[in-house]
VOPAVEX-864027 format. One record per atom (N, C-alpha, C): residue in one letter; x, y, z. Coordinates in steps of 0.2 Angstrom, whole numbers, padded with zeros to 4 digits, always signed. Layout:
<nuses>
AXYZ...
</nuses>
This chain:
<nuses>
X+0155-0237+0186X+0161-0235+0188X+0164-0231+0182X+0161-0233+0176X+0163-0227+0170X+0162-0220+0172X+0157-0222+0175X+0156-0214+0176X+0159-0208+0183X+0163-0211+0188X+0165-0208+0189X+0172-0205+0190X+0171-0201+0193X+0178-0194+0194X+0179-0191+0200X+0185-0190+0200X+0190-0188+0207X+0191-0182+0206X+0187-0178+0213X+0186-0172+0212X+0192-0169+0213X+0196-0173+0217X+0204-0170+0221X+0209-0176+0222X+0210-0178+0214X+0215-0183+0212X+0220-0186+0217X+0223-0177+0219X+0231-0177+0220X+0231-0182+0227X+0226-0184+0228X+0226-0186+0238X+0228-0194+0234X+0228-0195+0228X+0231-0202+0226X+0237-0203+0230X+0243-0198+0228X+0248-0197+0230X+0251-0201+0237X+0245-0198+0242X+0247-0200+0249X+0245-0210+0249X+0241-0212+0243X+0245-0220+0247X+0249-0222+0244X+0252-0221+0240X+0260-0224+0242X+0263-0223+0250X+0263-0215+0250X+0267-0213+0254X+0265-0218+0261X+0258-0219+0262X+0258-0223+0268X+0259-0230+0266X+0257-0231+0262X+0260-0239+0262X+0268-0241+0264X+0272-0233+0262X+0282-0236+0264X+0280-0232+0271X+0278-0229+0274X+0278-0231+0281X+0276-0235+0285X+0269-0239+0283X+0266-0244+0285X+0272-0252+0286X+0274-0250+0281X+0283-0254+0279X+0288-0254+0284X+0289-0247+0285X+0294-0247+0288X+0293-0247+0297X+0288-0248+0298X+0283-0248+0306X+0284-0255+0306X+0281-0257+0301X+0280-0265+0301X+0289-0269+0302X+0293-0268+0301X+0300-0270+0302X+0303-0268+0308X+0302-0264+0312X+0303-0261+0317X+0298-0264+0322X+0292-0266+0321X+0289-0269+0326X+0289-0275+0326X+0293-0280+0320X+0293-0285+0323X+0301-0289+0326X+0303-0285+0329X+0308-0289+0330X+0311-0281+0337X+0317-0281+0341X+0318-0277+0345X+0324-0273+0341X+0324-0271+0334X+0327-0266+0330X+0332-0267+0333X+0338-0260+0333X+0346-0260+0337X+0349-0265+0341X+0343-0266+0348X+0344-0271+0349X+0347-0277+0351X+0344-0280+0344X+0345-0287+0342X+0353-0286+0340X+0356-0283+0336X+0364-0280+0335X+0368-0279+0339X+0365-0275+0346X+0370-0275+0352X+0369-0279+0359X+0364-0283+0358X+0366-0289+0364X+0367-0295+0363X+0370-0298+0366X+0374-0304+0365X+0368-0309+0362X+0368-0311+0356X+0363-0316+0357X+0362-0322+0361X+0367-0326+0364X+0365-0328+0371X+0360-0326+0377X+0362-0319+0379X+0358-0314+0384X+0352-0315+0383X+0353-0313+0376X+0345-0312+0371X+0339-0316+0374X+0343-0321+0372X+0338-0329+0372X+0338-0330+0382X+0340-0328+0384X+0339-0330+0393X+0336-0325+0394X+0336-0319+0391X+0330-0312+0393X+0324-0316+0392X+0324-0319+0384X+0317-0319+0382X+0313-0326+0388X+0318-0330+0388X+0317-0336+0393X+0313-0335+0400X+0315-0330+0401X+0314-0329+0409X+0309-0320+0408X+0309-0319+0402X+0302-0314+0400X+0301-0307+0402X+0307-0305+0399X+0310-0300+0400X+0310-0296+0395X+0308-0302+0390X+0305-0295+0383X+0301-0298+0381X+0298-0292+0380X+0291-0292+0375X+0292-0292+0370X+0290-0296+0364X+0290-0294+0355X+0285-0291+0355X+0285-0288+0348X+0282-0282+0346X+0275-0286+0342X+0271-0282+0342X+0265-0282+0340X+0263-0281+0332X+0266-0284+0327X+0266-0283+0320X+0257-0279+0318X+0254-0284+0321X+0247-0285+0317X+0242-0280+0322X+0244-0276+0323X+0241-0269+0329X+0241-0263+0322X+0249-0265+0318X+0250-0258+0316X+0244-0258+0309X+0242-0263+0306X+0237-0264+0300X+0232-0260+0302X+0228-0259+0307X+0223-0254+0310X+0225-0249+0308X+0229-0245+0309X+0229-0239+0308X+0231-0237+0300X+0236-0240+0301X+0238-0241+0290X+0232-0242+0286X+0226-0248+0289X+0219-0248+0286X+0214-0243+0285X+0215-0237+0291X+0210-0230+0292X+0212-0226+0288X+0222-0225+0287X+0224-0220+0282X+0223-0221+0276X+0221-0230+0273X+0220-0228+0268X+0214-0226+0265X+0209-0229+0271X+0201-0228+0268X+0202-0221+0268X+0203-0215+0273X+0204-0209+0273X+0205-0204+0267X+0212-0208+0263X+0214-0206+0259X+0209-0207+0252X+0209-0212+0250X+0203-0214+0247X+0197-0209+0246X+0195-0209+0252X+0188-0203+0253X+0191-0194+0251X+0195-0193+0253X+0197-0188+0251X+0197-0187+0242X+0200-0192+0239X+0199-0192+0233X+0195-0189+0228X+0188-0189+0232X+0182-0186+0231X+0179-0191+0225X+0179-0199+0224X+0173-0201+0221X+0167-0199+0220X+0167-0197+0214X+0160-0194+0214X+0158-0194+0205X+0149-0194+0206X+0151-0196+0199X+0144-0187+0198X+0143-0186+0191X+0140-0180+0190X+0131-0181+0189X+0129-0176+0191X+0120-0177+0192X+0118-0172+0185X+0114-0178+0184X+0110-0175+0176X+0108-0170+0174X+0103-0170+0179X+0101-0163+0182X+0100-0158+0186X+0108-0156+0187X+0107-0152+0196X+0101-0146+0196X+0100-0145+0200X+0096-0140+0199X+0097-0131+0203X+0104-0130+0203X+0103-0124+0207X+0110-0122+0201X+0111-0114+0201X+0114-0113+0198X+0116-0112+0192X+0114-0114+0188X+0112-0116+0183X+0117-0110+0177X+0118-0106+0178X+0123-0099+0174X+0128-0100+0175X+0132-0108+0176X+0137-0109+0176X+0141-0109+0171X+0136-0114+0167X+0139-0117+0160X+0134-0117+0157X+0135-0117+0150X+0128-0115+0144X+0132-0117+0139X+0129-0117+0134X+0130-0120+0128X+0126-0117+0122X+0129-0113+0118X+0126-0111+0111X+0127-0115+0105X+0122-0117+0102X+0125-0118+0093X+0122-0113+0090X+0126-0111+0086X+0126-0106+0080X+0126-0113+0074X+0121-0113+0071X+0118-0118+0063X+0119-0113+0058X+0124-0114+0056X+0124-0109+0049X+0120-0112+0041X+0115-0108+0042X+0108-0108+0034X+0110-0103+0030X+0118-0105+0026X+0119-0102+0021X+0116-0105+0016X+0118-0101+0010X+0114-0105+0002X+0121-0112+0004X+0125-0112+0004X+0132-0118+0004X+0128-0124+0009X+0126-0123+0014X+0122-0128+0019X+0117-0131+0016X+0110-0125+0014X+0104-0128+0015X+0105-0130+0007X+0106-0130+0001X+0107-0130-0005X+0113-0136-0008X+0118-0136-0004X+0122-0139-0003X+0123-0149-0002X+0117-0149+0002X+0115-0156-0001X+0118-0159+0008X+0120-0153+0011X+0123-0158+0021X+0116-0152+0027X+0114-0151+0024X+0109-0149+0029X+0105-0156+0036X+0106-0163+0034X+0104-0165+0037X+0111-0170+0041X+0116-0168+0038X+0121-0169+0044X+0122-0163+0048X+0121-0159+0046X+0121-0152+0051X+0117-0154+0055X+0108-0154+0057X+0103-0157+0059X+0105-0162+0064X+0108-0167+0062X+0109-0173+0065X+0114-0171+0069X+0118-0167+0067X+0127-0168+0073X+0121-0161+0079X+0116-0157+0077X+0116-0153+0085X+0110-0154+0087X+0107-0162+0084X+0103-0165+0089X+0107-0168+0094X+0112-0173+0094X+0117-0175+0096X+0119-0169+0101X+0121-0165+0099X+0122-0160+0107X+0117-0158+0110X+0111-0159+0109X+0104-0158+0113X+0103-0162+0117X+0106-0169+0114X+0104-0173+0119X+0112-0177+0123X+0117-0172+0124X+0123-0175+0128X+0122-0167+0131X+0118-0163+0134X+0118-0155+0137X+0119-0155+0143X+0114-0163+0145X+0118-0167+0153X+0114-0162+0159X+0108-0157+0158X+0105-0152+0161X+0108-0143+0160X+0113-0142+0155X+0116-0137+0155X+0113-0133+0150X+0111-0128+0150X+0105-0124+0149X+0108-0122+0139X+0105-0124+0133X+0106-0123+0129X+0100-0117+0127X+0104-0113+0122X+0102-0109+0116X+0103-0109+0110X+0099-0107+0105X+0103-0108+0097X+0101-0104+0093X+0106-0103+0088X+0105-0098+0085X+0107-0098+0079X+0103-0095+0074X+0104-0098+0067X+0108-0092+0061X+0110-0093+0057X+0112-0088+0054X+0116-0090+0046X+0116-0083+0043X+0119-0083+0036X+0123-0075+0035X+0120-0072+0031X+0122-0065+0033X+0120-0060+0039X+0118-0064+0040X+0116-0060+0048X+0114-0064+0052X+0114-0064+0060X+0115-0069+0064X+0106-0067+0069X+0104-0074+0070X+0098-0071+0073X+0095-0078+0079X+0094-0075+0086X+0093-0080+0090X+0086-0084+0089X+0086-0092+0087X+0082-0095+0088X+0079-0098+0092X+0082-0097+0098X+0080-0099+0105X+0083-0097+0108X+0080-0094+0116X+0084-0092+0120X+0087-0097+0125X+0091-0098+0131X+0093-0102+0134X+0088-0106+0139X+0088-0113+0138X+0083-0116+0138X+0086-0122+0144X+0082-0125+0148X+0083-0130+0152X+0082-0137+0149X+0077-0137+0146X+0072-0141+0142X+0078-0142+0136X+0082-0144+0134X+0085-0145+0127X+0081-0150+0124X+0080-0156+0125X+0073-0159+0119X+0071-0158+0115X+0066-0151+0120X+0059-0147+0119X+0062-0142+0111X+0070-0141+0110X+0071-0139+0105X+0070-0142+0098X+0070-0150+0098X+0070-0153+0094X+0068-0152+0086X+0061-0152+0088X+0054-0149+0085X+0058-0144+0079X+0060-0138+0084X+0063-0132+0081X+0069-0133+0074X+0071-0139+0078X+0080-0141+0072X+0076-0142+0065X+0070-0146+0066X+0068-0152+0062X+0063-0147+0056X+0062-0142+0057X+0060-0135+0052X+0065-0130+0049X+0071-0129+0051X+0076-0127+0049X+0079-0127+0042X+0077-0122+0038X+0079-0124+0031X+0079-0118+0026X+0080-0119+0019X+0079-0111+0016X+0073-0108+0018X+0076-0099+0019X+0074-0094+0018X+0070-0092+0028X+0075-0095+0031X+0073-0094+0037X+0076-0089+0038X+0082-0088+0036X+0087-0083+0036X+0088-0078+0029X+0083-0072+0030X+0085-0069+0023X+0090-0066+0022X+0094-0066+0026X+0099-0061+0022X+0106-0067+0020X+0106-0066+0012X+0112-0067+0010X+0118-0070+0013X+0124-0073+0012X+0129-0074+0014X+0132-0078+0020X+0137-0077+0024X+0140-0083+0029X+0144-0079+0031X+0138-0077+0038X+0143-0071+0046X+0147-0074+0050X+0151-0080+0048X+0150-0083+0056X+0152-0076+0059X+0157-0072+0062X+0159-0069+0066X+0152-0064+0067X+0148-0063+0065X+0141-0061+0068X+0138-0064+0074X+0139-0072+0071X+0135-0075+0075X+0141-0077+0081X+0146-0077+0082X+0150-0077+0088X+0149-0073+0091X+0148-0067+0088X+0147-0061+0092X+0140-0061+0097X+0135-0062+0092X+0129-0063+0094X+0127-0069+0101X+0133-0073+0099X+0133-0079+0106X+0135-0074+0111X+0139-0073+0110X+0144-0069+0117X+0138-0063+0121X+0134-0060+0116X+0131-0054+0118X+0124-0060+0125X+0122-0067+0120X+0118-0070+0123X+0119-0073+0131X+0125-0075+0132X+0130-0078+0137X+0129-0071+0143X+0133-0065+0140X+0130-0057+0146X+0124-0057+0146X+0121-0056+0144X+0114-0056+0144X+0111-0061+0149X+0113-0067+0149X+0108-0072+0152X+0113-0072+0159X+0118-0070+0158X+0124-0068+0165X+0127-0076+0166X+0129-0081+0162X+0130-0089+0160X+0137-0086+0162X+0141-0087+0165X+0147-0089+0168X+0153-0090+0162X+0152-0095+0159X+0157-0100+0156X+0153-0105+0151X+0155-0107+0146X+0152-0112+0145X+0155-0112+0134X+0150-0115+0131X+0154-0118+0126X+0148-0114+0121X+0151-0112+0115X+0147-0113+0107X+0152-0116+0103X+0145-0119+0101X+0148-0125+0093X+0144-0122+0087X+0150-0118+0084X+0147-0118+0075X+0147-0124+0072X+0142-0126+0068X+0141-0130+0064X+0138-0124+0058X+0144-0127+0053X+0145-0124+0048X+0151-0129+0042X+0152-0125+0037X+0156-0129+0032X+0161-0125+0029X+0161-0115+0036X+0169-0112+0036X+0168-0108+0031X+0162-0108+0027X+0164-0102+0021X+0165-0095+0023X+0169-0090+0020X+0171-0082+0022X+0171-0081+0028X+0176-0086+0032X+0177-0084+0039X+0183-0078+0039X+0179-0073+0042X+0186-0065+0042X+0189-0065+0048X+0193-0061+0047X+0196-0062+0055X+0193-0056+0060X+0186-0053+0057X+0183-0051+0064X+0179-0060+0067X+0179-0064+0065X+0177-0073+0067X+0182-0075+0072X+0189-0074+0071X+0195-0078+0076X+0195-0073+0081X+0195-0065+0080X+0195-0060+0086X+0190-0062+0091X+0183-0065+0086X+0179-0063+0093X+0179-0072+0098X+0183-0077+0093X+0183-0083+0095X+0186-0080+0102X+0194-0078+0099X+0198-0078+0105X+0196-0074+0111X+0191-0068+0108X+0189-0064+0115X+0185-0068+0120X+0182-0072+0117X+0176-0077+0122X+0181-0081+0126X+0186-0086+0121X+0188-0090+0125X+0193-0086+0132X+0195-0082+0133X+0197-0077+0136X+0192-0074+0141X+0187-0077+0142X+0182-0077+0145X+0179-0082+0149X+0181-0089+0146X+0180-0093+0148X+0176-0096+0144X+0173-0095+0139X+0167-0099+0134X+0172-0099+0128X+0170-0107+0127X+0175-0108+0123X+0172-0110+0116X+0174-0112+0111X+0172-0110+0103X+0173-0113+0101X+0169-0120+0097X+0170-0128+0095X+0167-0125+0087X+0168-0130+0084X+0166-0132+0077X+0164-0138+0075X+0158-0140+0071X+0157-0144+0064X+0159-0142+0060X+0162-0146+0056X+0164-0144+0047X+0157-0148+0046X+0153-0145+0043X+0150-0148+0036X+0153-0149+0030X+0153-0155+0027X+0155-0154+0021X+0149-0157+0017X+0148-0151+0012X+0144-0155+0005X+0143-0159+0001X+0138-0164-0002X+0138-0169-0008X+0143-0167-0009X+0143-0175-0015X+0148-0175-0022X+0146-0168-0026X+0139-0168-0027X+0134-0165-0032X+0135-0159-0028X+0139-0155-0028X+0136-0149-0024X+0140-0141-0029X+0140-0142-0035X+0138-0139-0038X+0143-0131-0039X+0143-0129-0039X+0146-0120-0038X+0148-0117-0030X+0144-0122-0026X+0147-0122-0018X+0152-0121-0019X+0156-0116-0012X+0161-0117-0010X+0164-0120-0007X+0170-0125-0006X+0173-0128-0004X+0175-0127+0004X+0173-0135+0007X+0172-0132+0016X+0180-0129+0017X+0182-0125+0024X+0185-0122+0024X+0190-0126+0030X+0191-0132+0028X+0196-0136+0034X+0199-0135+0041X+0205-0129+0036X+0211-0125+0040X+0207-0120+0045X+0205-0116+0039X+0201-0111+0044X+0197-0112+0049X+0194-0119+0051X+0190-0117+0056X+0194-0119+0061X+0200-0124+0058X+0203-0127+0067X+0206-0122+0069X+0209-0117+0064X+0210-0112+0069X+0208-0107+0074X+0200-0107+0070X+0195-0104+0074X+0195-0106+0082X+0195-0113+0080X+0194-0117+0086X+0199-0117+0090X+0207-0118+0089X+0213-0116+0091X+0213-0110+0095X+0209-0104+0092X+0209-0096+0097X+0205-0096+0101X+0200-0100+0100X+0195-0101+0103X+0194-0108+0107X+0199-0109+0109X+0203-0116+0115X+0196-0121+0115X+0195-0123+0110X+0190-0126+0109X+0189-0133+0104X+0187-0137+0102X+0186-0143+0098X+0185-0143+0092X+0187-0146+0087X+0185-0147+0079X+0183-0152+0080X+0178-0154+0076X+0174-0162+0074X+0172-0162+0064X+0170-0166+0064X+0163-0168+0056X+0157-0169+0060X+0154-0166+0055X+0144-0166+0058X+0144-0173+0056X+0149-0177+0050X+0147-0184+0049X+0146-0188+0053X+0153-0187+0057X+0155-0189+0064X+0155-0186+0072X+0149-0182+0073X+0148-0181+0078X+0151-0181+0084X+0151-0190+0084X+0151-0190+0093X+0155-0188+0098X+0164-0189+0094X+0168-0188+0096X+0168-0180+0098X+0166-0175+0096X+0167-0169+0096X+0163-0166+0104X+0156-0170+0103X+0151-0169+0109X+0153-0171+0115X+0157-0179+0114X+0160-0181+0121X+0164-0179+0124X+0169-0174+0119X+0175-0172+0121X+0174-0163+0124X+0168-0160+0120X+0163-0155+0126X+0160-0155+0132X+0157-0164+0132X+0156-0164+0136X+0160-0167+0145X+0167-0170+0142X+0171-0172+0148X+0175-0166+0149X+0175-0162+0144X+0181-0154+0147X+0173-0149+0152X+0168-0150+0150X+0165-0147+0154X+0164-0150+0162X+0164-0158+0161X+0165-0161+0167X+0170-0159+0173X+0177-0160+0168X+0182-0158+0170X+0184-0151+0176X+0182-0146+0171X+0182-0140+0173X+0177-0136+0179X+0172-0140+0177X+0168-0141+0186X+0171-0144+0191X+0174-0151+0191X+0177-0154+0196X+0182-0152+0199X+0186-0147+0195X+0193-0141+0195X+0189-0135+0202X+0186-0132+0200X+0183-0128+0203X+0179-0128+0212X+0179-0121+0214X+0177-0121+0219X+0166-0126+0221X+0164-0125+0214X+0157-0127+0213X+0155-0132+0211X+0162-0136+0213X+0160-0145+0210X+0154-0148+0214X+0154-0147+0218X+0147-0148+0224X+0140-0149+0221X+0140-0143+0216X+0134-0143+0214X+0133-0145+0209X+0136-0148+0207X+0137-0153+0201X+0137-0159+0201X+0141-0161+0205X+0144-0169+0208X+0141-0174+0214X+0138-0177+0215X+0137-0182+0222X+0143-0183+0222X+0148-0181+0227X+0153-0184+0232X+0151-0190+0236X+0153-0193+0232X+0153-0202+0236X+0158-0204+0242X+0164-0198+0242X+0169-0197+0249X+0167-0198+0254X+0162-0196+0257X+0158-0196+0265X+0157-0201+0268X+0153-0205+0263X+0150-0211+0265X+0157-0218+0265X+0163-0215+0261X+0167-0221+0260X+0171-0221+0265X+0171-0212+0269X+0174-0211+0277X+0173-0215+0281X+0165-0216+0279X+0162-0222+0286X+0164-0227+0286X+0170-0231+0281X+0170-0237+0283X+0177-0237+0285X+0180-0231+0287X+0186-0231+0291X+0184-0231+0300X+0177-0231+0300X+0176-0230+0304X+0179-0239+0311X+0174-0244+0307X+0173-0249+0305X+0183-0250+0310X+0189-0251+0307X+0194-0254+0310X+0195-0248+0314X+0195-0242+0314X+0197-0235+0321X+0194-0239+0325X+0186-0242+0326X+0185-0244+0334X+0190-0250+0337X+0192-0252+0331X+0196-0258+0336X+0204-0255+0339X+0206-0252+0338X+0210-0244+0342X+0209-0245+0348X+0201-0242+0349X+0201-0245+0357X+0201-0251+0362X+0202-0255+0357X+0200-0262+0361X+0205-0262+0367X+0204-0265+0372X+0207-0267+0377X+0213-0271+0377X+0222-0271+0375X+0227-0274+0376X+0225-0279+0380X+0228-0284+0378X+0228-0291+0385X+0235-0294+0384
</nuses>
């Protein structure tokens, strides 16, 4: 039941609504309404005596009030997400950019870096990942992949000198996500820097905010380094949530992982379920719970006696 989600919440709405008319059907059938107020209650009692009136049928109207609600219900769209759909797939993607500056791999948090985008590897949920590494210049490690797993291997080699050149591009490597994203023609979808924020320019927050503006949205790891770390520069806090701010996207710790991935991972659910392409994403449980409005509608027809 954790698991799932209403594809079309808002039909919640309608049962209250029938409940107060279910109410107010229910009051009105069980007694002769106006009626009762303008004839003599004497009359009343000699009508009923000699059977001239009918009471009303309370327990008729729960049939139909039972079918509204299951209806209702089913509209809701119950539905929980498929692991691995299989069609479509350029909907949503997912880039990490692993920043292998000297501040990362020298710095003494390279294996929380490692660790928080194993963690996204394995919550990608069938969503086609790519990654890409970088320092002073930005360089694709893998291209978009269905297989995330299969990238494992690749994380676990990750280290100095894979990246020659000097320094910390992030806004390279933003850019370079964004160019991967057109290229593969991926829709929408998410990169997470996992970095520790050093010499972020503001070509970094332009190209955040250009993507999100696109619909790919722009998360972060703070790495932060050892006690022991030396002449490193200090992680850069501020500047990444606001990276993440322009880029309508999530801050987390690679210490702390989870929360950053889960919270990736439900706004991605979300934003499918919002959409015209939830179908292909979601088993709708809605149909089948139709069927058991079916179940009190035959009794509709039964034969009054």
């Amino acid at each position: 039941m954790a698991d799932l989600v209403l594809l079309r919440p808002w039909w919640l709405l309608a049962l209250p609504l029938i409940a107060l008319i279910g109410v107010l059907a229910l009051r009105r059938a069980r007694g002769l309404g106006a009626w009762e107020q303008a004839v003599d209650p004497a009359l009343m009692r000699a009508m009923e005596r000699f059977g001239r009136i009918v009471p009303g049928r309370a327990r008729r109207l729960f049939i139909p009030v039972a079918v509204a609600v299951i209806v209702a219900a089913s509209l809701t769209g119950p539905a929980k997400r498929l692991a691995n759909p299989q069609t479509f797939r350029n909907l949503d993607g997912i880039v990490i950019a692993l920043d292998l500056s000297r501040s990362i791999v020298e710095g003494g948090s390279l294996d929380d870096a490692q660790a928080a985008t194993q963690l996204i590897l394995q919550e990608a949920a069938g969503r086609p990942v790519a990654v890409i590494v970088y320092a002073g210049e930005a360089y694709v490690a893998s291209a978009f992949t269905t297989d995330a797993p299969a990238l494992s291997p690749l994380l676990a080699v990750l280290g100095a000198d894979i990246v020659p050149n000097p320094g910390s591009r992030a806004d390279r490597a933003i850019t370079l996500a964004g160019h991967i994203f057109e290229e593969a023609e991926i829709l929408r979808g998410d990169v997470i820097l996992v970095t520790d924020g050093d010499n972020l320019s503001q070509e970094a927050f332009d190209s955040a905010e250009t993507l999100a503006a696109k619909g790919i949205h722009v998360n972060a790891y703070l790495v932060r380094p050892t006690d022991g770390h030396g002449d490193m520069p200090e992680p850069d806090d501020a500047g990444l949530e606001r990276l993440t701010e322009l880029g309508d996207g999530f801050f987390g710790e690679a210490r702390d992982p989870v929360a950053l991935a889960e919270s990736v991972g439900r706004r991605a659910a979300s934003e499918l379920a919002k959409g015209d392409t939830a179908a292909l994403f979601f088993r709708d449980f809605g149909r089948y719970l139709l069927a058991f409005a079916l179940v009190p509608a035959l009794l509709l027809f039964r034969k009054a006696t």
